[in-house]
N, C-alpha and C positions, 0 to 999 in steps of 0.2 A: 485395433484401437482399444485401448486402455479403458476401464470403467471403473468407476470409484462407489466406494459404500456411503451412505450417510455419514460416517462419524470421518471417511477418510474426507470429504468434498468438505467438511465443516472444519475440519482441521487447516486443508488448502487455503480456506477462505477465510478463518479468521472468527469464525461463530459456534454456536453449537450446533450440537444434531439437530437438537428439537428446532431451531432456525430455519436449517435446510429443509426440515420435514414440511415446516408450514409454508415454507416457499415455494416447496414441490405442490403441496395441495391447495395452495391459491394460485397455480396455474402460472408461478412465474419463472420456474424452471421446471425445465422435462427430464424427466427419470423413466425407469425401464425396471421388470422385474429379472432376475437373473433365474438360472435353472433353480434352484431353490426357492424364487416365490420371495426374496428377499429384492429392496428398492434399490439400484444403482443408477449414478448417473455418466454418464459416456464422456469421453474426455474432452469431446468436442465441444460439446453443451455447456462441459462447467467451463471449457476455458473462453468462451464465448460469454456467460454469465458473469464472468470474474470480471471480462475488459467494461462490460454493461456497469456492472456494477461500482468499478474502479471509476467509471465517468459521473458518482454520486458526490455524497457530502464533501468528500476531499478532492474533487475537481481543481484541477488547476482555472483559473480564469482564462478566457482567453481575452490575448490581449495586443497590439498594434506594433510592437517588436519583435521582429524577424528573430528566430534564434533556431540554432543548431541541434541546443538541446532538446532530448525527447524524453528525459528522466525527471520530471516535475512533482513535486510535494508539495501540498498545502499543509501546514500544520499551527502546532504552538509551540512556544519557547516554552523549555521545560527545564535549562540549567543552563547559567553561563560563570564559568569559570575564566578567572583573566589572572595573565602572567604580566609580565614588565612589554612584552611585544607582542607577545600572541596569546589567543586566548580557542576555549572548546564551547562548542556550540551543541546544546541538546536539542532534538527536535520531537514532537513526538505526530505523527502524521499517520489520523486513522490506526492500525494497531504496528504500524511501524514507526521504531526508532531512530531516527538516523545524529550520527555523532560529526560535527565538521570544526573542524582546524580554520581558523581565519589570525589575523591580527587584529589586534587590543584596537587601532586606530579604526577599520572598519567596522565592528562590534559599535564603538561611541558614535560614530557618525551615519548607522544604520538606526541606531539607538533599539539598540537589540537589550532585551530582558526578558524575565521570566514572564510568561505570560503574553506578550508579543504574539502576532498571526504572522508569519513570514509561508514565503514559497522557498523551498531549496530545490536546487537545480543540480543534477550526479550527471555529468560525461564520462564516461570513461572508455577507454580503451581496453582495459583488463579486467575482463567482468568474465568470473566463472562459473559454469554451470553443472552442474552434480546431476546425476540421479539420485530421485528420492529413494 
């Protein structure tokens, strides 16, 4: 099982060291010392802390529509750019970006602008995953 330093678990998550540090020492994540006496935390831990934490401020609602999708964002509208039919969608949700293609006529009739609170919804089939 993989174990992460401070600065790598801070980096995973989206904060600083000093974040993790005082997370770790307010008891709300568990770390471990390594053979050097330096602070790691197990992979297990953080990816359990991450889903924990991923159920915070950017929570999706829930709400009384069955749906398929399990890729939900809460975010703000941060840019809308419009063509004659289609237009680009910025979103910015917690420290993720996400950029979506709709048409001009859904943009008007969602009354999507900057600043707007929307949820965006990612299905995909073609989703890649890398080592880091």
């Amino acid at each position: 099982m993989p174990s992460y330093s401070m600065g790598q678990a801070a980096k995973l998550l989206g904060v600083s060291a000093e974040t993790v540090r005082r997370w770790a020492d307010g008891g709300r994540l568990r770390v471990a010392r390594d053979g050097t006496g330096a602070r790691v935390v197990e992979g297990a831990d953080l990816a359990r802390f991450a889903v924990e934490r991923g159920a915070g401020p950017h929570a999706v609602p829930e709400d009384d529509v069955p749906t398929s999708v399990r890729n939900s964002f809460v975010g703000i509208v941060t840019a809308v750019r419009l063509d004659d039919v289609a237009a680009q969608v910025e979103i910015q949700s917690g420290p993720h970006r996400l950029v979506s293609l709709v048409t001009r006529e859904a943009v008007e009739e969602l009354g999507l602008a900057v600043g707007v609170t929307v949820t965006a919804r990612v299905k995909s089939t073609g989703v890649h995953v890398d080592l880091a």
